[in-house]
Backbone of each chain as nested JSON, in Angstrom:
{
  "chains": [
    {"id": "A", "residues": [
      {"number": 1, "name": "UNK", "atoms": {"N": [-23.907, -12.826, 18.204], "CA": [-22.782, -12.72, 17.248], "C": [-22.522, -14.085, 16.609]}},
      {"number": 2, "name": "UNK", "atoms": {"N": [-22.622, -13.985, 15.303], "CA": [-22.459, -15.514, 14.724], "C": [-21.082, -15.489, 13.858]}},
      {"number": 3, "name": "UNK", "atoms": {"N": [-20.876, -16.311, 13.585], "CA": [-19.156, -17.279, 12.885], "C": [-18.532, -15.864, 12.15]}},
      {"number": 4, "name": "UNK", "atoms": {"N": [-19.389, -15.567, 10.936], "CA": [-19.094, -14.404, 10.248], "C": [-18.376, -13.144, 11.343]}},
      {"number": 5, "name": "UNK", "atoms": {"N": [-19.204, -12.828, 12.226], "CA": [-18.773, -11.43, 12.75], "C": [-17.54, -12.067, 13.433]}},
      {"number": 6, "name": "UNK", "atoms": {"N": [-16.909, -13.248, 13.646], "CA": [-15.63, -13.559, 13.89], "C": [-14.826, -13.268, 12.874]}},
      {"number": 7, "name": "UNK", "atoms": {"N": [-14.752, -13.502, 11.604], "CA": [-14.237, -13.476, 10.29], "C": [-13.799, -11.876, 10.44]}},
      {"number": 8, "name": "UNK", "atoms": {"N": [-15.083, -11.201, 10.533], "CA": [-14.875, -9.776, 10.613], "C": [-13.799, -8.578, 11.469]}},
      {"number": 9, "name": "UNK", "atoms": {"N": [-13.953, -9.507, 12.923], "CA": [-13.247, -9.055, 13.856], "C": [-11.621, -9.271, 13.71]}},
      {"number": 10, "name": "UNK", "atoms": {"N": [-11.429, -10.844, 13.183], "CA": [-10.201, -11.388, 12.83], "C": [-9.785, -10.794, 11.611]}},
      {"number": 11, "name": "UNK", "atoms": {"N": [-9.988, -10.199, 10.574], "CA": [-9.715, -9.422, 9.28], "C": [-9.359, -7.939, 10.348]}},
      {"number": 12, "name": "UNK", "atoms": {"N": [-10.313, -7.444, 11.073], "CA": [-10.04, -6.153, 11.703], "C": [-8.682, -5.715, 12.284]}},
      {"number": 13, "name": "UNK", "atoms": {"N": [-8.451, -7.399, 13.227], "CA": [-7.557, -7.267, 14.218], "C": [-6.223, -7.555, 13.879]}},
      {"number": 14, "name": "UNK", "atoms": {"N": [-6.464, -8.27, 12.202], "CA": [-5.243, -7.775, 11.633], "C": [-4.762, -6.876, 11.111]}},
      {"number": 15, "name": "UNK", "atoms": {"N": [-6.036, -6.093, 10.456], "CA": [-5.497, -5.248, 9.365], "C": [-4.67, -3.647, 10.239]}},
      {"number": 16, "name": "UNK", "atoms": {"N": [-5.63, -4.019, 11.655], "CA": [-5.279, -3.262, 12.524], "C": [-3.612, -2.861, 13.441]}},
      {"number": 17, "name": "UNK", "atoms": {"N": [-3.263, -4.503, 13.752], "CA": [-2.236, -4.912, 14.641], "C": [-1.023, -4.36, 13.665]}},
      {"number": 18, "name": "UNK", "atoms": {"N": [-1.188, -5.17, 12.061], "CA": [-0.345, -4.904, 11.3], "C": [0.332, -3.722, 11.397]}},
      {"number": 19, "name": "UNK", "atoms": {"N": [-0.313, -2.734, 11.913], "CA": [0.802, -1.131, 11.73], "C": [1.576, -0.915, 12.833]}},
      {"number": 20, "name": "UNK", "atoms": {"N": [1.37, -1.995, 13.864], "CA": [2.087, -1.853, 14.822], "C": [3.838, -1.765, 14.813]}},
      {"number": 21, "name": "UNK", "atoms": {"N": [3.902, -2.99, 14.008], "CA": [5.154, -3.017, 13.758], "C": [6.147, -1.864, 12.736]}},
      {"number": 22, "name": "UNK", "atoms": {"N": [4.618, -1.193, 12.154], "CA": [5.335, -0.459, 11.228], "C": [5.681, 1.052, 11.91]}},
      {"number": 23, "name": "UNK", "atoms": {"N": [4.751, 0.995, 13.047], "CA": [5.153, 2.497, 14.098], "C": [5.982, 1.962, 14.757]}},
      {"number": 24, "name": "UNK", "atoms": {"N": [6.649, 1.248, 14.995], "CA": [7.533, 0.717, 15.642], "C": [8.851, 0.765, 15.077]}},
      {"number": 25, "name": "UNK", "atoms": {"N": [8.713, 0.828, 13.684], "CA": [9.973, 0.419, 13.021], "C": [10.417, 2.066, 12.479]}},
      {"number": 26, "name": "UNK", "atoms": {"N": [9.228, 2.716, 12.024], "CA": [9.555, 4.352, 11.697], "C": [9.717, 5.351, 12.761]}},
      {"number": 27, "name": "UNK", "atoms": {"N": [9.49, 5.252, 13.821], "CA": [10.228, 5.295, 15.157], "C": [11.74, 4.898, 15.298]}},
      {"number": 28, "name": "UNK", "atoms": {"N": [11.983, 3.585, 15.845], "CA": [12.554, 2.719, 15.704], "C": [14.042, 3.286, 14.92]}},
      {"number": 29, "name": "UNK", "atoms": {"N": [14.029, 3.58, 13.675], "CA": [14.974, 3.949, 12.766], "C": [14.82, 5.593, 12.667]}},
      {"number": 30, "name": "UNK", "atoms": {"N": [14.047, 5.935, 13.286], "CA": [14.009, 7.353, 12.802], "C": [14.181, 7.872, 11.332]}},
      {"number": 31, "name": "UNK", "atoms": {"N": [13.318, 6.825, 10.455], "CA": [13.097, 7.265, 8.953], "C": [11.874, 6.939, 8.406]}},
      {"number": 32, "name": "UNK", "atoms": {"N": [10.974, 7.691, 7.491], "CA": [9.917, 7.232, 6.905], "C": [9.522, 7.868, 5.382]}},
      {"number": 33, "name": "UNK", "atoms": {"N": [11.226, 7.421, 4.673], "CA": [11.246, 8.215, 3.784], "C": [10.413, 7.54, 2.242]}},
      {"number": 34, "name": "UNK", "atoms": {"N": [10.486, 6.079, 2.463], "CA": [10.188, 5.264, 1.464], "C": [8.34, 5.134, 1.81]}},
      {"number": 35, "name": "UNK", "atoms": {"N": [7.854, 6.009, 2.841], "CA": [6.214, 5.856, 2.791], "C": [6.12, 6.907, 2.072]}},
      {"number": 36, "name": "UNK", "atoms": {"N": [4.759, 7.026, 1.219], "CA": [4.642, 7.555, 0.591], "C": [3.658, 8.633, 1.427]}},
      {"number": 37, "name": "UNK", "atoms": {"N": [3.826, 9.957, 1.275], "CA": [2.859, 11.239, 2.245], "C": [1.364, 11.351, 1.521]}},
      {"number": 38, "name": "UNK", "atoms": {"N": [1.425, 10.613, 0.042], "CA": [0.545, 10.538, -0.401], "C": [-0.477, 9.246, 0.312]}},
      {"number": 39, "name": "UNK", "atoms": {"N": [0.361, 8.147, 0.25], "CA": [-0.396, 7.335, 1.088], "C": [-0.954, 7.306, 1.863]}},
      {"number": 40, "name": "UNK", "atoms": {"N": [-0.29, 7.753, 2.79], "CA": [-0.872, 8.031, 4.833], "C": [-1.956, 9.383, 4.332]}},
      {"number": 41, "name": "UNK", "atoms": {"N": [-1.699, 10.297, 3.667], "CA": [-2.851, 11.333, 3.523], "C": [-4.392, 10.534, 2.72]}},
      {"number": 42, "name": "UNK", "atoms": {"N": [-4.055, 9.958, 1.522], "CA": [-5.249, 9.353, 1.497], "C": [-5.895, 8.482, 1.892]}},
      {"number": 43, "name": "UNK", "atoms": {"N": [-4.87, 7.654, 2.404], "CA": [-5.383, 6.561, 3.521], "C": [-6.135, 6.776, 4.812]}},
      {"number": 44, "name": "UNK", "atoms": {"N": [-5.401, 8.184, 5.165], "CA": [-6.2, 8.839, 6.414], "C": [-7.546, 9.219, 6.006]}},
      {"number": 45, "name": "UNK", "atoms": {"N": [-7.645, 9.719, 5.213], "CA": [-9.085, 10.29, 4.762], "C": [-9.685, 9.112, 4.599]}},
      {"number": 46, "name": "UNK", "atoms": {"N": [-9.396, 7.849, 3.743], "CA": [-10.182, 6.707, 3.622], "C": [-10.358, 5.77, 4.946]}},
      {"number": 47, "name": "UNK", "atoms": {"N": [-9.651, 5.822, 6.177], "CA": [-10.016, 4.644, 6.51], "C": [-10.925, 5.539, 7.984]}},
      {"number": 48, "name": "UNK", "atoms": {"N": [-10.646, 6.758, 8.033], "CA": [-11.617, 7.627, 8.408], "C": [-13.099, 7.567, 7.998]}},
      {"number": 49, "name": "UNK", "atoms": {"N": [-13.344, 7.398, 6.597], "CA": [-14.489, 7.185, 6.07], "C": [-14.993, 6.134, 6.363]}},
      {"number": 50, "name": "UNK", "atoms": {"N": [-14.261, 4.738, 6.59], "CA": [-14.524, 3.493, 7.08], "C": [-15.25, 3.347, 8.161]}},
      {"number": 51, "name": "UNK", "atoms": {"N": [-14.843, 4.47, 9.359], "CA": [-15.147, 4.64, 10.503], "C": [-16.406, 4.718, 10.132]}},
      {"number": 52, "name": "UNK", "atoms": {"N": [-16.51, 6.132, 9.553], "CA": [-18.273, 6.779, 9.472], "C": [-19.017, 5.292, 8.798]}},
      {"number": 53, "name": "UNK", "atoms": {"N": [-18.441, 4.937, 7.701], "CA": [-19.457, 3.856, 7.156], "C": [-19.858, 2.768, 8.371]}},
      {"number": 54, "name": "UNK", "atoms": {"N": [-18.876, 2.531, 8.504], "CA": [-18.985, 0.946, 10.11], "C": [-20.359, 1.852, 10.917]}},
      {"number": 55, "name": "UNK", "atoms": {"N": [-20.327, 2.715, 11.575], "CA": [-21.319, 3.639, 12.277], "C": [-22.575, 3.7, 11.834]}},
      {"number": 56, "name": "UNK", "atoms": {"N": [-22.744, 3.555, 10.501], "CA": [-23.912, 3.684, 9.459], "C": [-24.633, 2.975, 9.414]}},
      {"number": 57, "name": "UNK", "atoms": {"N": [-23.61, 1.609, 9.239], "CA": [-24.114, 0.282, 9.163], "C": [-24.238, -0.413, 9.911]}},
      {"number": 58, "name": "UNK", "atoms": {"N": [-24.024, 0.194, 11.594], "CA": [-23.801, -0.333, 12.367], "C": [-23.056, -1.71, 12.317]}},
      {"number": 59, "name": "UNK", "atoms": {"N": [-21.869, -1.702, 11.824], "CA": [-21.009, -2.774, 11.903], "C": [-19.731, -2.85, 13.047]}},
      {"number": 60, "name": "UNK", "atoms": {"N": [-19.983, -3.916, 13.984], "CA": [-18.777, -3.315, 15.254], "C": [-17.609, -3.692, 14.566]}},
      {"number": 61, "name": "UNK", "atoms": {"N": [-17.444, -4.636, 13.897], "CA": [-15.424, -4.836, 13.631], "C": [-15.029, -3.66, 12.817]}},
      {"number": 62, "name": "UNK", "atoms": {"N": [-16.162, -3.399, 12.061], "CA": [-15.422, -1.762, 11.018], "C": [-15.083, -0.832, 11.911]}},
      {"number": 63, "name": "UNK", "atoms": {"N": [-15.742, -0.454, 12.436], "CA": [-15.987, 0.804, 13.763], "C": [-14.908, 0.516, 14.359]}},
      {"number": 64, "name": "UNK", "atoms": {"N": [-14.543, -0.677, 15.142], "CA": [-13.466, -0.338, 16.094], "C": [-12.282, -0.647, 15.032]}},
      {"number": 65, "name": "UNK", "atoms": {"N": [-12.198, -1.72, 14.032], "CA": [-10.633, -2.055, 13.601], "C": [-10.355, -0.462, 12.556]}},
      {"number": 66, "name": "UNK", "atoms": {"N": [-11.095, 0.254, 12.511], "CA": [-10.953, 1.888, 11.685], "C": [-10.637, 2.741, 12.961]}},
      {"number": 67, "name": "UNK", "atoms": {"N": [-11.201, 2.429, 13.944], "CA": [-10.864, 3.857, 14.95], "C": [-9.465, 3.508, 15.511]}},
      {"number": 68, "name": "UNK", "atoms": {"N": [-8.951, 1.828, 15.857], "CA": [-7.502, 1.444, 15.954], "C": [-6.082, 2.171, 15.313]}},
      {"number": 69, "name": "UNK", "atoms": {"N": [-6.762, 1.436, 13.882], "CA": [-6.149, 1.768, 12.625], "C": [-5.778, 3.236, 12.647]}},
      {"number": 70, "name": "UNK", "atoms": {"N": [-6.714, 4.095, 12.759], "CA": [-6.829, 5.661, 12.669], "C": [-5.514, 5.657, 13.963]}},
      {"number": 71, "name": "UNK", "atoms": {"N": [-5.688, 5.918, 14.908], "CA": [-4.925, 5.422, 16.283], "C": [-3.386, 5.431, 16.111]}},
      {"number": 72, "name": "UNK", "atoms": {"N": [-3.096, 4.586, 15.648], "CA": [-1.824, 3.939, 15.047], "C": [-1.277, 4.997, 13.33]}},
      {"number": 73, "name": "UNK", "atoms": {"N": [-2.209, 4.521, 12.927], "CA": [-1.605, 5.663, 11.598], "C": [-1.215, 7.507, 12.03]}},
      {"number": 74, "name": "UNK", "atoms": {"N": [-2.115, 7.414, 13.121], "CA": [-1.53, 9.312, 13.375], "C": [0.174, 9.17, 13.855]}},
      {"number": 75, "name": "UNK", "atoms": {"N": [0.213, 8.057, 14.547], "CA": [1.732, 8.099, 14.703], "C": [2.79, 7.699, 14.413]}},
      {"number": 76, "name": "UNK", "atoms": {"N": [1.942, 7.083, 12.617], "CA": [3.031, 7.313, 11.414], "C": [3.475, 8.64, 10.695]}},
      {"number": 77, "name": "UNK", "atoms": {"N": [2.296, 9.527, 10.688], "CA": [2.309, 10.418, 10.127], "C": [2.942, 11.554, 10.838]}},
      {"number": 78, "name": "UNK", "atoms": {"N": [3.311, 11.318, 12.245], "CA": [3.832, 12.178, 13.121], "C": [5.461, 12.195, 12.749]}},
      {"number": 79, "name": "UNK", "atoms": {"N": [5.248, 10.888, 12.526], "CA": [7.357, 10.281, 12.135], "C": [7.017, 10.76, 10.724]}},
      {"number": 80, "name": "UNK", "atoms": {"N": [6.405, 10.741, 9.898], "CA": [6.792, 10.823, 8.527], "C": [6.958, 12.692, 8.334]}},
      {"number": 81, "name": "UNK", "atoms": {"N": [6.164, 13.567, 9.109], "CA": [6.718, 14.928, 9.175], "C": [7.698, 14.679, 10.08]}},
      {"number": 82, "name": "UNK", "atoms": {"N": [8.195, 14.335, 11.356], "CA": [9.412, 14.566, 12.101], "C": [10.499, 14.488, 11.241]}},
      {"number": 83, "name": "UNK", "atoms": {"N": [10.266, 13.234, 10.841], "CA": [12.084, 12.642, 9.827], "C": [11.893, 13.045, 8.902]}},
      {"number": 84, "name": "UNK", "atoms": {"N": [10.976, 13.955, 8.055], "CA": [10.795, 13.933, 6.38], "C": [12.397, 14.73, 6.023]}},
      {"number": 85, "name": "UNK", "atoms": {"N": [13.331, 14.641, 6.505], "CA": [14.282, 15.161, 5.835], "C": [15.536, 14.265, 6.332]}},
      {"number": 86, "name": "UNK", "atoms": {"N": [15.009, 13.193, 7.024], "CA": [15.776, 12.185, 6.809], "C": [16.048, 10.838, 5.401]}}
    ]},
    {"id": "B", "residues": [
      {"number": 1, "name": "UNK", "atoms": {"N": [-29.227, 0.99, -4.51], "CA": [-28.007, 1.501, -3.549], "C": [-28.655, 2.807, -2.654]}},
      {"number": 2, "name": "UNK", "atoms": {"N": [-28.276, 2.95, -1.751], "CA": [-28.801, 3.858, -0.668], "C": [-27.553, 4.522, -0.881]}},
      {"number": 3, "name": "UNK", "atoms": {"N": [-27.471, 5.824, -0.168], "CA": [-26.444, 6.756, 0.135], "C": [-25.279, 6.483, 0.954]}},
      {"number": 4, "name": "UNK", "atoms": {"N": [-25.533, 5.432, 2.203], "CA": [-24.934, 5.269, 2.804], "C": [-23.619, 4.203, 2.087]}},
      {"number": 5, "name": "UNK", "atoms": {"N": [-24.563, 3.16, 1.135], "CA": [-23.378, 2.667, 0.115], "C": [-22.441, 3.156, -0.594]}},
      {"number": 6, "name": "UNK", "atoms": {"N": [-22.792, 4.638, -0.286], "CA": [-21.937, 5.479, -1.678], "C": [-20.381, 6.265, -0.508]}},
      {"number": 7, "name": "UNK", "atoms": {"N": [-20.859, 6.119, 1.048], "CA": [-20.262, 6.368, 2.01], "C": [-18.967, 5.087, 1.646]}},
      {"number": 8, "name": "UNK", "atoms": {"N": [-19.516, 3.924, 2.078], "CA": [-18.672, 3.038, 1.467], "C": [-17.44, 2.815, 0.535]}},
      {"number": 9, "name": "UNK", "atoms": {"N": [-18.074, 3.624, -0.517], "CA": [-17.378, 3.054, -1.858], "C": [-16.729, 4.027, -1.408]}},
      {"number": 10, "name": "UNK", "atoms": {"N": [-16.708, 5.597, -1.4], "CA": [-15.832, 6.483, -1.078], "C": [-14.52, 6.094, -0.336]}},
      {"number": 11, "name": "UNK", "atoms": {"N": [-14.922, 5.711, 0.719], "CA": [-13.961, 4.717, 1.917], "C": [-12.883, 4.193, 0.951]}},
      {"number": 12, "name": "UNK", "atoms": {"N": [-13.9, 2.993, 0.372], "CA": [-13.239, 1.809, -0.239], "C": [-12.2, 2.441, -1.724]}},
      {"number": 13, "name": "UNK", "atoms": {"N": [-12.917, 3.323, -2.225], "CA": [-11.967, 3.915, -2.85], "C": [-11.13, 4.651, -2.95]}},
      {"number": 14, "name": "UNK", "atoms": {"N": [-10.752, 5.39, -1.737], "CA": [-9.696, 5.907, -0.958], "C": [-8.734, 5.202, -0.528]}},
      {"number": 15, "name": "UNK", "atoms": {"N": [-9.235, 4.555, 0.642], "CA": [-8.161, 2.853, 0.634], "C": [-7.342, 2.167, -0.064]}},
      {"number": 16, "name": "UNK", "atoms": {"N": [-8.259, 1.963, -1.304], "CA": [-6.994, 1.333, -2.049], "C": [-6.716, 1.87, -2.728]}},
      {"number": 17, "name": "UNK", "atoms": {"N": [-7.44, 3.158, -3.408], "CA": [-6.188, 4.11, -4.562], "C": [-5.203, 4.393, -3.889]}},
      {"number": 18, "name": "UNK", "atoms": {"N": [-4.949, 4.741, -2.46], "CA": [-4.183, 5.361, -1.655], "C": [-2.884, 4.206, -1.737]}},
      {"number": 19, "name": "UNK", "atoms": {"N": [-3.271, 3.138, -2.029], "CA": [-1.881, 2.905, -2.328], "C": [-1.241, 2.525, -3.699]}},
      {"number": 20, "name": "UNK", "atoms": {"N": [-1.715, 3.359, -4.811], "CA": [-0.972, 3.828, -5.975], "C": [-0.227, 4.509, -5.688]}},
      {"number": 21, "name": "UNK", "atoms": {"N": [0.005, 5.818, -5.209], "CA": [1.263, 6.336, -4.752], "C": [2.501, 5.772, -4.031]}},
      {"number": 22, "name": "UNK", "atoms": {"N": [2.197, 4.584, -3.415], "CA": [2.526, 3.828, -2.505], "C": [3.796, 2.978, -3.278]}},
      {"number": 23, "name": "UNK", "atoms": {"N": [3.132, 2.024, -4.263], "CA": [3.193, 1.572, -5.373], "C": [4.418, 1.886, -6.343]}},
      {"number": 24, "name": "UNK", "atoms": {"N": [4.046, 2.867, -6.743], "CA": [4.91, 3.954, -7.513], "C": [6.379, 4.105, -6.764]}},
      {"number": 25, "name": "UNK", "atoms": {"N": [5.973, 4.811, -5.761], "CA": [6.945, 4.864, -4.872], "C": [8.343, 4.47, -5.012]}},
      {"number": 26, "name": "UNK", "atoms": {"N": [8.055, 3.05, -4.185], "CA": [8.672, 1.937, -4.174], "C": [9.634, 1.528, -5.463]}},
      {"number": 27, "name": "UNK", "atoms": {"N": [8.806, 1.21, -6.449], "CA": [9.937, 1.081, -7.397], "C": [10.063, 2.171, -8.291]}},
      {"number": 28, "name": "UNK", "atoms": {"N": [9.788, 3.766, -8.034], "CA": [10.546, 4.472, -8.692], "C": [11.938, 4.481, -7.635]}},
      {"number": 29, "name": "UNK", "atoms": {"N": [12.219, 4.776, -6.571], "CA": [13.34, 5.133, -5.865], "C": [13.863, 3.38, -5.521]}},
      {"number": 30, "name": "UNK", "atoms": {"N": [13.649, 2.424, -6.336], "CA": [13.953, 1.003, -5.725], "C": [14.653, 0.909, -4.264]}},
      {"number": 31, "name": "UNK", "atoms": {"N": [13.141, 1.247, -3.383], "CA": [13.894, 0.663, -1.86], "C": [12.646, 0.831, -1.202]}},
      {"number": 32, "name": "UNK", "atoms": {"N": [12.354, 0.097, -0.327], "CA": [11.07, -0.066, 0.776], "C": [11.4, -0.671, 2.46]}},
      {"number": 33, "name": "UNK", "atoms": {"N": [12.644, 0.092, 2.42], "CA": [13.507, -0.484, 3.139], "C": [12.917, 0.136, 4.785]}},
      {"number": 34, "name": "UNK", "atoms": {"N": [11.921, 1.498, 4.489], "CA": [11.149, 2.018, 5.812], "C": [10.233, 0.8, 6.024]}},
      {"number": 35, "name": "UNK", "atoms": {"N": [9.403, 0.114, 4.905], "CA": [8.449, -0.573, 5.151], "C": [8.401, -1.725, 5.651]}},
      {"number": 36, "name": "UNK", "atoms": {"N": [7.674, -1.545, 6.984], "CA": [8.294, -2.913, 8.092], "C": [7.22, -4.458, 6.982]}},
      {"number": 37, "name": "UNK", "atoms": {"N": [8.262, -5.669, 6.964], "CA": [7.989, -6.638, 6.636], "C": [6.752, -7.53, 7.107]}},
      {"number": 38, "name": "UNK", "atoms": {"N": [6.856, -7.048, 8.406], "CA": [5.523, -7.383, 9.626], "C": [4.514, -6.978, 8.95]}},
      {"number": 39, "name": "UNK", "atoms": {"N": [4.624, -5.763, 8.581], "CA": [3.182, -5.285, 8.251], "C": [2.961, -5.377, 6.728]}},
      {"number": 40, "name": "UNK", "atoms": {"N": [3.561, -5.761, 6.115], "CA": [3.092, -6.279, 4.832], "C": [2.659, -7.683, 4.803]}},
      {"number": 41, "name": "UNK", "atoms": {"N": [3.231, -8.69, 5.764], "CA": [2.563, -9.946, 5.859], "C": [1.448, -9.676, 6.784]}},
      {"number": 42, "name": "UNK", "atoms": {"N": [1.214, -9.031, 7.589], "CA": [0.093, -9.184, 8.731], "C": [-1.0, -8.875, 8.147]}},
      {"number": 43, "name": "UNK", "atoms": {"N": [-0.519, -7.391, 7.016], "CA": [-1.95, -6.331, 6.514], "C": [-2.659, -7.098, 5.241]}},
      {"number": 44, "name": "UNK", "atoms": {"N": [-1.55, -8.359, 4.732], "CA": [-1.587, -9.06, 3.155], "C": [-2.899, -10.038, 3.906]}},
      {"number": 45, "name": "UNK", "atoms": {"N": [-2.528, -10.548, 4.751], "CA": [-3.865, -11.487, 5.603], "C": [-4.797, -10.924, 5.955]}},
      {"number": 46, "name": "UNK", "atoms": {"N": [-4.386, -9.934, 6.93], "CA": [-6.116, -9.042, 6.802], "C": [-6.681, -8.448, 6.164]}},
      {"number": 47, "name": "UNK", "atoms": {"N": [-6.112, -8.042, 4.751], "CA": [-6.845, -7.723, 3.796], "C": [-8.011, -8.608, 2.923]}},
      {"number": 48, "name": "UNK", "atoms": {"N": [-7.128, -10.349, 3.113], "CA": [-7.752, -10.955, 2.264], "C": [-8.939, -11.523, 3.149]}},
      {"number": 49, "name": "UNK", "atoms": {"N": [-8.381, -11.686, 4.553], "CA": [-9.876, -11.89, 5.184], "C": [-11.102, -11.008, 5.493]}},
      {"number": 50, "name": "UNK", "atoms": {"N": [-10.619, -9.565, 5.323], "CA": [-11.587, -8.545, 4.702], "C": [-12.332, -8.92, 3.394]}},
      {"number": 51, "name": "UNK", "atoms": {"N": [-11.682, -9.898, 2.558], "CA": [-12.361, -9.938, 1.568], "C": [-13.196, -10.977, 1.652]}},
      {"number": 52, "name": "UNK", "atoms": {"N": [-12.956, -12.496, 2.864], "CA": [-14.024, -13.068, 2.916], "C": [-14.825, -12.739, 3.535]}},
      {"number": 53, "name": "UNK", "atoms": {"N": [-14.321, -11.937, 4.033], "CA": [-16.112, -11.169, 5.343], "C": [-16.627, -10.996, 4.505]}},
      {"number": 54, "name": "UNK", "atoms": {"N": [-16.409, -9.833, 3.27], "CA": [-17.692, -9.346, 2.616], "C": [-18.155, -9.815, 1.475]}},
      {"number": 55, "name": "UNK", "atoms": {"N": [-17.077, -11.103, 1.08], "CA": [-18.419, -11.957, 0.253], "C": [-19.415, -12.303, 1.481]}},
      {"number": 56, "name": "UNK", "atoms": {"N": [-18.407, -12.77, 2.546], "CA": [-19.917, -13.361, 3.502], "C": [-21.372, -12.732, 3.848]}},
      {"number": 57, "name": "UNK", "atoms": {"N": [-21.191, -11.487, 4.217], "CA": [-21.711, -10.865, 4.503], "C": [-22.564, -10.214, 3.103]}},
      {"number": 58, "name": "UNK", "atoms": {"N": [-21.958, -10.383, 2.14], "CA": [-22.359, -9.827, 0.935], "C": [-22.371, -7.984, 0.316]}},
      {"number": 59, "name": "UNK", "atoms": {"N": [-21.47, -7.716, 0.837], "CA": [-20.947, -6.378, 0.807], "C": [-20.13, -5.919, -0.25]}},
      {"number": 60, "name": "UNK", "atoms": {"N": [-20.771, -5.222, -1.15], "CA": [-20.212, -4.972, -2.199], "C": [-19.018, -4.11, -2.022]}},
      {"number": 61, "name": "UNK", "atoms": {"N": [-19.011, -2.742, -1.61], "CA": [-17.597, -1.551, -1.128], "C": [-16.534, -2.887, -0.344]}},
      {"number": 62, "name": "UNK", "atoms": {"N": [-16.671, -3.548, 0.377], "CA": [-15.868, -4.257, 0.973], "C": [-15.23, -5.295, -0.128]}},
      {"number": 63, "name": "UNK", "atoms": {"N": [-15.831, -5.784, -1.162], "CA": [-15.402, -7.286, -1.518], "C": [-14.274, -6.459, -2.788]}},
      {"number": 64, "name": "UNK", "atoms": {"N": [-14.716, -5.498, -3.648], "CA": [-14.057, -4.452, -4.317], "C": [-13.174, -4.137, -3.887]}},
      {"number": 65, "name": "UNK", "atoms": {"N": [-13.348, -3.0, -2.839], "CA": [-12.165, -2.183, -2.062], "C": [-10.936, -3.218, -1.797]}},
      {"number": 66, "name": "UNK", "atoms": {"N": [-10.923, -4.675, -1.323], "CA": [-10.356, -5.135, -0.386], "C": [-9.401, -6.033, -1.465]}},
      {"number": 67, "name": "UNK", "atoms": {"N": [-10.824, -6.467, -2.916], "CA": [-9.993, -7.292, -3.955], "C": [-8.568, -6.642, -4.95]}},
      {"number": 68, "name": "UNK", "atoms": {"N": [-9.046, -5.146, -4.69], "CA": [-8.309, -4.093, -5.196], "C": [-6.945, -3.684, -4.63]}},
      {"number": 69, "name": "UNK", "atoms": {"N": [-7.029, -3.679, -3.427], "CA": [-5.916, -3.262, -2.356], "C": [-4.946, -4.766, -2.428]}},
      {"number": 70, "name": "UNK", "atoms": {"N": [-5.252, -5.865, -2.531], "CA": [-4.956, -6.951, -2.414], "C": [-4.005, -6.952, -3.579]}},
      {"number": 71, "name": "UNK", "atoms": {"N": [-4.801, -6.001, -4.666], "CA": [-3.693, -6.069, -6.272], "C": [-2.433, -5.488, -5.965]}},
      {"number": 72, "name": "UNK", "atoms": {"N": [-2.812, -4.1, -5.546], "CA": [-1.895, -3.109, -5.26], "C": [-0.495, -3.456, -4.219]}},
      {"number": 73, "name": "UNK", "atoms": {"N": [-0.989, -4.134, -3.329], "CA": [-0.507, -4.8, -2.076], "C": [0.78, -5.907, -2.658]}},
      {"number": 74, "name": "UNK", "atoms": {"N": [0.56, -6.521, -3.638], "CA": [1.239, -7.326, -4.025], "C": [2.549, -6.518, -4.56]}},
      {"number": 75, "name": "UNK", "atoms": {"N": [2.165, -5.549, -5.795], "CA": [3.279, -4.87, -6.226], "C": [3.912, -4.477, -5.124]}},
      {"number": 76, "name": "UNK", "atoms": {"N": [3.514, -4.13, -3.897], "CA": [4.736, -3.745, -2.593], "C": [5.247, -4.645, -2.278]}},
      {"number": 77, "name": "UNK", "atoms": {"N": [5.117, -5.914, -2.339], "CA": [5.305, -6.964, -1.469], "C": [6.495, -6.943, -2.317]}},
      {"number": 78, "name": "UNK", "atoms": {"N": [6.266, -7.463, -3.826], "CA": [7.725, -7.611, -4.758], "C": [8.858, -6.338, -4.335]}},
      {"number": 79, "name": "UNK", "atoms": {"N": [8.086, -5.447, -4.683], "CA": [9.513, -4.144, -4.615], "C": [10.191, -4.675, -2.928]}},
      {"number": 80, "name": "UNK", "atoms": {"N": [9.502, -5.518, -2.257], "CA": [10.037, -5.444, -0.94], "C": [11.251, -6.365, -0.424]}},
      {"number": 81, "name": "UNK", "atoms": {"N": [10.912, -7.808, -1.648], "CA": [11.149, -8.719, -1.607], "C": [12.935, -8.213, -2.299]}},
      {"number": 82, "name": "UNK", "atoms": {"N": [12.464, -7.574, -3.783], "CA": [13.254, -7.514, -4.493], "C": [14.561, -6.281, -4.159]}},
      {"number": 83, "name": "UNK", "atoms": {"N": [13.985, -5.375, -3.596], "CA": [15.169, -4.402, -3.249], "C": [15.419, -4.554, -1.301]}},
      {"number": 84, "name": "UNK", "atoms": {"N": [15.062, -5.561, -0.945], "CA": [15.248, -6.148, 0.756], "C": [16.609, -5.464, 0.514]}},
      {"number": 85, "name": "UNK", "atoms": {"N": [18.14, -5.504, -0.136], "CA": [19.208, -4.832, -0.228], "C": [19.485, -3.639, 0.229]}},
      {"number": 86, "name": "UNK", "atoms": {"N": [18.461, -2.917, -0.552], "CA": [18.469, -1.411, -1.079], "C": [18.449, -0.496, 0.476]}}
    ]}
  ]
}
């Protein structure tokens, strides 16, 4: 593993961690009215696709910071139907 | 381009169209007040170091997808900054 696939992992492990706070906070408040259902739906489909591509290309930071990501986003989308009428 | 690049771009163009709705959103109803602050600074960094991986690496779906989301990303950041009130 050379310098780059650090770059890779560190881009992953943010882009990843980042939703933490945000399942935390739409929880948290019990509202997720200002996400958009459009977002989390196409985002799901896209970073799903990320997965398959990382797999393809055999790339490990895509593969795991997409299967995280995926991880974490289902349990935005769980709050964004629970509260959608908050 | 192989097929599997076209896996990619799909990804990559899911990703970040997905947050035009997002976008919109935000400053049609002026408030982003669900959207945790954490994760707009955490995801604003790992996006852009997504984008030096794949100059590094030389990845076209990645350097696109990531320069794109980075546009989009910004207009949230303002509506976030600007209706923090709301």
């Amino acid at each position: 593993m050379n310098w780059i696939n650090y770059i890779g992992i560190f881009a992953g492990v943010l882009t990843t961690v980042s939703f933490i706070p945000q399942v935390i906070k739409v929880w948290r408040f019990k509202s997720a009215k200002d996400l958009s259902a459009w977002w989390l739906l196409i985002f799901f489909i896209g970073v799903s696709s990320w997965l398959v591509y990382g797999f393809l290309i055999i790339d490990f930071p895509i593969v795991i910071a997409n299967a995280a990501t995926i991880f974490l986003l289902i349990f935005i989308i769980i709050a964004k139907i629970i509260y959608r009428n908050n």
